[in-house]
C-alpha positions, 0 to 999 in steps of 0.5 A, spaced: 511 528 436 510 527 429 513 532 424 508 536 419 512 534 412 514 540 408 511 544 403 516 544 400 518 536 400 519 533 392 516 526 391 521 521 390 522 520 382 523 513 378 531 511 374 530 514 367 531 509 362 537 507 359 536 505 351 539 498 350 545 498 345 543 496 338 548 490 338 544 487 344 537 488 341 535 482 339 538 478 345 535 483 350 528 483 347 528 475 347 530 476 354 525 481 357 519 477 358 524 472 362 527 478 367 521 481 369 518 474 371 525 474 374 524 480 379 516 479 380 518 473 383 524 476 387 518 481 389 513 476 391 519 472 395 520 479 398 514 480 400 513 472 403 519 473 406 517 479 410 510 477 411 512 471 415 517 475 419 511 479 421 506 473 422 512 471 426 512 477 431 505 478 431 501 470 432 503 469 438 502 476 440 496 477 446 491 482 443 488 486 447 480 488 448 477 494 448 476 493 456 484 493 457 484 499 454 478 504 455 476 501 463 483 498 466 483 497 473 485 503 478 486 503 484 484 509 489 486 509 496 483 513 502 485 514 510 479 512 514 477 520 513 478 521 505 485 523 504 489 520 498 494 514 499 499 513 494 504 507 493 512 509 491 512 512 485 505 510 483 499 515 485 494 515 479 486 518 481 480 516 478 479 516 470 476 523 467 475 522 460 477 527 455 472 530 454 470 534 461 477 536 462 479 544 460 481 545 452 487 548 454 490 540 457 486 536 450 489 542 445 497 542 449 498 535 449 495 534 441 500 540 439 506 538 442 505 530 442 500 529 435 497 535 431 494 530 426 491 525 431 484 526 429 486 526 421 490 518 422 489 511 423 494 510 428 500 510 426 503 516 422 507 514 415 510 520 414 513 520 422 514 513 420 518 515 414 522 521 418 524 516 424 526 510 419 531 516 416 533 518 423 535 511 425 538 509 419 543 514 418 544 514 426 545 506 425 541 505 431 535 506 433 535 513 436 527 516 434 521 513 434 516 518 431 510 514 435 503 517 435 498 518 441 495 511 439 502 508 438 504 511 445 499 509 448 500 501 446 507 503 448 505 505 455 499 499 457 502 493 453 509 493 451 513 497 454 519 502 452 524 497 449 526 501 442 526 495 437 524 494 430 519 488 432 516 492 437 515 498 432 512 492 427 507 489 434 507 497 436 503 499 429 499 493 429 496 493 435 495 500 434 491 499 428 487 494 432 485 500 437 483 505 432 479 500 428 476 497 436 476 505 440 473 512 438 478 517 438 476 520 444 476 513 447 483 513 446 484 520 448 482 519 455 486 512 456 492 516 454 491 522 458 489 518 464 496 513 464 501 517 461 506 518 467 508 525 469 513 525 474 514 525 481 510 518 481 504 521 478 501 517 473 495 522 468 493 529 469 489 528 475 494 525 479 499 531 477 494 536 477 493 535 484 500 533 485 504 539 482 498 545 483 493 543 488 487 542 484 483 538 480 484 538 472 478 541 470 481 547 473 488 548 471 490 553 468 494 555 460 500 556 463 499 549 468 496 546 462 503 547 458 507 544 462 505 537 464 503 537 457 511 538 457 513 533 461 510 527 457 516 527 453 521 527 459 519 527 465 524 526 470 528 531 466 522 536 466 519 535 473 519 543 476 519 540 483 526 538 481 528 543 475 523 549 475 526 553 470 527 546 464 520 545 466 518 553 464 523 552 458 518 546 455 512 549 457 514 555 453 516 550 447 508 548 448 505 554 448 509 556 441 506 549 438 500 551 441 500 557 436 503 554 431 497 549 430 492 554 430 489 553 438 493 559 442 493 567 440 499 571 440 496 574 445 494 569 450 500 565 448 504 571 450 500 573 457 502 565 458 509 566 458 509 572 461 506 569 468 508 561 468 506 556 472 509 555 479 508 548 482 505 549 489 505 541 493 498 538 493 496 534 500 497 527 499 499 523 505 506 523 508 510 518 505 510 514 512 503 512 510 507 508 504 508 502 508 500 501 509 498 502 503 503 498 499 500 492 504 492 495 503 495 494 495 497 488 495 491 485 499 486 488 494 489 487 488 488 480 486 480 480 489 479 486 483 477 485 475 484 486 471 479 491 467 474 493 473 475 501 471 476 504 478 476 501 484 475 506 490 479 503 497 476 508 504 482 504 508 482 504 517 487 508 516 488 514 521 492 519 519 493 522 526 494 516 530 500 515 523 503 520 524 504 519 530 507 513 530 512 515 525 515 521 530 515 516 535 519 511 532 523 515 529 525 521 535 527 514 539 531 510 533 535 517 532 536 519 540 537 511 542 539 508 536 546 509 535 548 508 542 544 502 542 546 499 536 538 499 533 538 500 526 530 499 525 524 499 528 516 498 527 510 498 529 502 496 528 496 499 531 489 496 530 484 497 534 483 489 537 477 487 531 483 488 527 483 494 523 489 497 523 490 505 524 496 505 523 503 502 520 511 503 521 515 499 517 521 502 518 525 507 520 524 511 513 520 509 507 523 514 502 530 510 504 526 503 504 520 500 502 521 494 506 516 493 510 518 490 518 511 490 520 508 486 515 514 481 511 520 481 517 519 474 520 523 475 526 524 471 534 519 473 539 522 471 544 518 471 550 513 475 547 511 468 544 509 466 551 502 467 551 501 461 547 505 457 553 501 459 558 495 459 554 495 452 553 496 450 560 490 454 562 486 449 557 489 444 560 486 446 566 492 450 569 490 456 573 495 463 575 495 461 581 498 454 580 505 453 581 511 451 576 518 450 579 523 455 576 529 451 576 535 449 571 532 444 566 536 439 561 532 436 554 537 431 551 542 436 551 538 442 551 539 447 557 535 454 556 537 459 562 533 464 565 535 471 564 541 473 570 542 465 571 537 466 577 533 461 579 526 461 584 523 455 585 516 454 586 513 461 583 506 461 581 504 462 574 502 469 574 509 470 577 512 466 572 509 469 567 511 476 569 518 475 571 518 472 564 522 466 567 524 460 562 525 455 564 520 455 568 516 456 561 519 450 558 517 446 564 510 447 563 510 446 556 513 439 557 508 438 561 502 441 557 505 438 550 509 442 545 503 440 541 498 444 545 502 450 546 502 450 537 495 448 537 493 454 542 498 458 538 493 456 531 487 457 536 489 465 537 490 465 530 497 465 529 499 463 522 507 462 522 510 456 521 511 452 528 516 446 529 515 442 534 520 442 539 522 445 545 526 451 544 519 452 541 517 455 549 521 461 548 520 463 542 525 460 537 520 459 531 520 466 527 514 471 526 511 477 523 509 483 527 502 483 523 501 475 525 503 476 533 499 484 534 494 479 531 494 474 535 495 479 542 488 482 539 484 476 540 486 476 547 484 483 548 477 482 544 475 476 548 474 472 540 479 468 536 481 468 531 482 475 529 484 478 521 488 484 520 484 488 516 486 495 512 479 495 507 473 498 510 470 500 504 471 497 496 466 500 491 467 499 484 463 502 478 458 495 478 457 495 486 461 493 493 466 488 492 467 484 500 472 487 503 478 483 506 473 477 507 477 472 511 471 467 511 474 465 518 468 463 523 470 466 530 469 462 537 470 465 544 475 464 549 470 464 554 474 465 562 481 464 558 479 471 556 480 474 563 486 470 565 490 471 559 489 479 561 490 478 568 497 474 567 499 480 561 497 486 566 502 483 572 507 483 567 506 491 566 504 492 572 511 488 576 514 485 571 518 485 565 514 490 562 514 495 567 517 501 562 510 500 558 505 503 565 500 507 563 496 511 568 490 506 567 490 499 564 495 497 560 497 488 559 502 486 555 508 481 554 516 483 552 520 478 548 527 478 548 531 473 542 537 471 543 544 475 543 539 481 543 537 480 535 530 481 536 526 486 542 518 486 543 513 489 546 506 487 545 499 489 548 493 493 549 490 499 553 482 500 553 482 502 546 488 499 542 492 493 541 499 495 540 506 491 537 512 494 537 518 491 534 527 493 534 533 490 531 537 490 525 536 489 517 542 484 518 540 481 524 546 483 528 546 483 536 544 489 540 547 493 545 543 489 551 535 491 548 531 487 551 524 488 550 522 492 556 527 497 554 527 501 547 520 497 544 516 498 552 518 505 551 515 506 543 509 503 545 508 506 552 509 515 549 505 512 542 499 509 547 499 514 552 499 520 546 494 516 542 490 516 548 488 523 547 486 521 539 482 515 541 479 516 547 470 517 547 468 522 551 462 519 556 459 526 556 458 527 549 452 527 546 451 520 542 449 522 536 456 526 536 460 520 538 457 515 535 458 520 528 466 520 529 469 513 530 477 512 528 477 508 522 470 511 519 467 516 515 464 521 518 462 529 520 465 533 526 473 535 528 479 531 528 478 531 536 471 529 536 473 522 531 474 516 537 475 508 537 470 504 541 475 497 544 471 491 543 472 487 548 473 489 556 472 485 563 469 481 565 461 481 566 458 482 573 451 478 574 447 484 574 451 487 567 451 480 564 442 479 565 440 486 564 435 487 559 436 491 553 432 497 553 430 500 546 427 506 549 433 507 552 438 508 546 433 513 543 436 510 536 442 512 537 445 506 540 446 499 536 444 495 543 446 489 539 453 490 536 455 493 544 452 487 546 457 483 542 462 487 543 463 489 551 461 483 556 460 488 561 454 493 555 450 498 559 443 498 554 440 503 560 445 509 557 449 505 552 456 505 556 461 500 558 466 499 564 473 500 562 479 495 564 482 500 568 476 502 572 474 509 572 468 513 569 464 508 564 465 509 557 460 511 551 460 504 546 460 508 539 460 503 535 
């Protein structure tokens, strides 16, 4: 904060003149003319000199428009149900301009930070003048004397470096901004992206974060501290220091009084009762993976100077959560003995959305997202692409390859046990996750076509023609495989993850996560990728991941235990689970029938109870409360519809739509897409898994 000059400060005063002595009159009289030629040209030199020195700092300089300053982008993230998201160290809500926030904030900010902020042009000579003083006597740069405006520069262009060109590029850009901007324009930028702690970025993000509430009801006391923290942040953040906090606070309001904006009275109720922060609800920290990936898709689609940018994601909070405890319960009860450090996990209903993400063990001791970024072996689980293309290549579930040992040019894979069974079916091959009977029938459909029916699911890694490619040797992302299991299960390839379901900016829609990637049916391969993914949940390698209903899906194991894997899908959900270790060191015999079946089956089996539509509810209650929209009702009433199931019987496939039947509560046409065996008579669907039909609410 700038200091108030003293009242009592005498202005510099001139060298007295010295009287010539007489002897050197005449030689200095004739002189005269010549010396003050002298020092106006050494002034002249002087101020050339410094001139070219600032041009040289500020001609390359990258001047800002009043747009950067005023309608900077800020990116506001919600769950599917409108709760905050944030990203580590970055929560900052939507702008709320000076003007409509409580007096209390405007006045502590300007007493404690510029208490001439409305009587200068940017930069506070007389600050200036202290802080040159400071710094000179201390022989190094130790105090700055900036202005709002100054800080302000500080914070959205040039960053915290304490030098003397930087002050010279700080003061002119804030004379750019004060000729360019209102004072109340400067204000509101400044009180929107100063940082206050706890990863909070402006007043709003910290009302909400360190009291519950919005700003425009903070209170004198609550107002004075956040005011406090400006200057120091870490140091001054109640959540961490409560009684450093007050003590600044206490600084505030005494300021506050002193500029002729508080009574002694209110000054002394406020110190008498200080603020207590009580956490606001922001989302678990768990939630930061998704976010951080939802950013980043985002970001280079939105305007730099866009103002803000409201995100509603797919995110679901429950299912989230959910995710969290499993993963992390199961890391800390088998981790250790197994020697599993890390674990991930994506849900995603098999349009694409993703409801739920888990990058890690913990996102507070690592942001690395597993999920998302960890390009690891597959395994067997990269199988579906083996057997996939056979089925292109005309092969059926019901063929048989021999599973016997196999030798390519030096290379011989071995099955799981060294145990070998001849002539078995596909299927049987499929389920019992033999190699080399994988290997051989790759061979015979071509390791071409196994990548080109990897690229037709919609598989993105890079894949290296050769042999080892059958059993899973190139590496993959979680995200991109999930993917690629979610276009078995909704019967169209390719499918896009997705975390967008809604962007709206202050000039309208913006499209959000468009892949521009047009989608084809997989047509009879749909029915027998999941008959082939059933048996292996069913008597298989996968038979740790059994639900009571249906459930298919594939285990992957890398060599020397590095890598497990289980990815599938029940009616609802399409799911994939990854465990291994940071450093790629082996695990204690984890296959991926073991810890990543187990993940997948207690997350699957609990989210059931979130997700599933009950057929006897009224429709305009389910079609309200989808997972992944916004909507009315409880958390227990929010569902998913799936979006593909078995395949039509005759009679289902030719049954007419009947409008009257839906009544206007069912999209016919959107069920009719989406599930093969539709019902428009009552607006249901057959699950996989037999049972009761259920009701399309999508």
């Amino acid at each position: 904060m700038p200091d108030e000059p003293s009242a009592n400060a005498a202005d510099p005063r001139e060298p007295s003149a010295v009287s010539p002595d007489p002897q050197e009159r005449r030689p200095r009289t004739a002189a005269r003319p010549r010396w003050g030629y002298v020092i106006a040209t050494l002034l002249c030199l002087v101020f050339i000199v410094s001139a070219s020195i600032a041009a040289g700092f500020l001609v390359a300089f990258p001047w800002p428009t009043a747009a950067e300053v005023t309608s900077r982008r800020v990116i506001v993230m919600t769950s599917a149900d409108g709760h905050d998201l944030y990203r580590k160290g970055n929560l900052q809500l939507a702008q709320v301009a000076a003007k409509d926030m409580p007096a209390n904030v405007i006045d502590a900010v300007l007493s404690i930070e510029d208490r001439r902020f409305y009587r200068h042009y940017g930069v506070d000579p007389l600050s200036m003048v202290r802080a040159f003083r400071a710094n000179s006597e201390a022989g190094r740069v130790v105090a700055g004397g900036s202005t709002i405006t100054q800080q302000l520069v500080k914070i959205l262009f040039l960053g915290p470096q304490r030098t003397y060109k930087r002050k010279l590029q700080e003061a002119a850009m804030s004379f750019w901004i004060e000729h360019h901007l209102t004072k109340d324009e400067i204000l509101t930028s400044y009180l929107n992206s100063v940082y206050l702690g706890s990863g909070t970025v402006g007043f709003p993000a910290a009302a909400k974060v360190y009291f519950g509430k919005k700003v425009a009801n903070l209170s004198l006391a609550e107002a004075a501290m956040l005011a406090g923290m400006i200057n120091a942040p870490s140091h001054d953040d109640p959540f961490h220091d409560l009684p450093a906090a007050r003590k600044r606070a206490t600084s505030v309001i005494d300021a506050m009084v002193a500029n002729g904006k508080l009574s002694e009275e209110d000054a002394l109720v406020a110190k008498l009762h200080p603020a207590t922060p009580v956490a606001g609800e922001t989302s678990s920290p768990s939630t930061g993976w998704f976010a951080d990936w939802v950013y980043n898709k985002a970001a280079p689609i939105i305007p730099a100077t866009g103002g803000t940018v409201r995100l509603r994601t797919t995110l679901d909070l429950r299912l989230q959560e959910l995710a969290q405890n499993i993963v992390q319960s199961t890391l800390a009860k088998s981790g250790g003995e197994k020697n599993a450090g890390q674990a991930a996990l994506v849900a995603m209903r098999p349009d694409g959305a993703v409801l739920a993400m888990v990058g890690g063990r913990s996102y507070d001791t690592s942001q690395y997202n597993r999920a998302v970024d960890a390009e690891r072996q597959p395994g067997s689980a990269f199988k579906l692409f083996d057997y996939y293309a056979a089925l292109r290549q005309g092969y059926t579930p019901d063929d048989t390859v021999l599973d016997a040992p196999i030798d390519i040019r030096g290379w011989q894979p071995k099955n799981y046990g060294h145990r070998h069974r001849g002539e078995v079916t596909l299927a049987e091959a499929f389920a019992d996750s033999l190699n080399d009977a994988a290997v051989r029938l790759a061979q015979q459909v071509g390791i071409s076509e196994v990548i080109s029916a990897a690229r037709d699911l919609g598989l993105r890694a890079p894949l290296k023609n050769n042999p080892s490619l059958a059993l899973g040797s190139n590496e993959v992302t979680l995200l991109d495989l999930t993917s690629a299991y979610a276009a078995v299960r909704a019967g169209q390839a390719p499918v896009s993850p997705r975390g967008i379901a809604a962007l709206v900016t202050e000039k309208g829609e913006v499209p959000a996560d468009a892949s521009g990637t047009s989608q084809h049916s997989l047509g009879q391969y749909q029915s027998q990728l999941i008959g082939l993914l059933r048996g292996v949940v069913e008597h298989g390698t996968g038979r740790a991941a059994a639900l009571q209903g249906f459930a298919a899906g594939k285990t992957g194991t890398a060599q020397d235990y590095r890598d497990a894997w289980f990815v599938g899908f029940d009616d609802h959900l399409v799911v994939g689970v990854w465990v291994g270790n940071d450093d790629h060191s082996p695990m204690n015999r984890v296959t991926g029938g073991s810890l990543p079946a187990k993940i997948w089956k207690d997350f699957v089996e609990q989210a059931e109870q979130i997700v599933t539509v009950d057929v006897n509810a009224p429709a305009s209650r389910a079609s309200a409360s989808t997972v992944g929209q916004s909507g009315s009702g409880t958390s227990a009433e929010r569902a998913i519809a799936s979006d593909q199931d078995r395949t039509p019987t005759p009679d289902e496939s030719l049954a007419p739509p009947s409008a009257e039947s839906h009544g206007g509560q069912c999209n016919v046409t959107v069920c009719e897409q989406f599930y093969h065996s539709f019902r428009s008579s009552d607006c249901t669907y057959q699950p996989y898994s037999g049972g009761p039909r259920q009701f399309c609410a999508r």
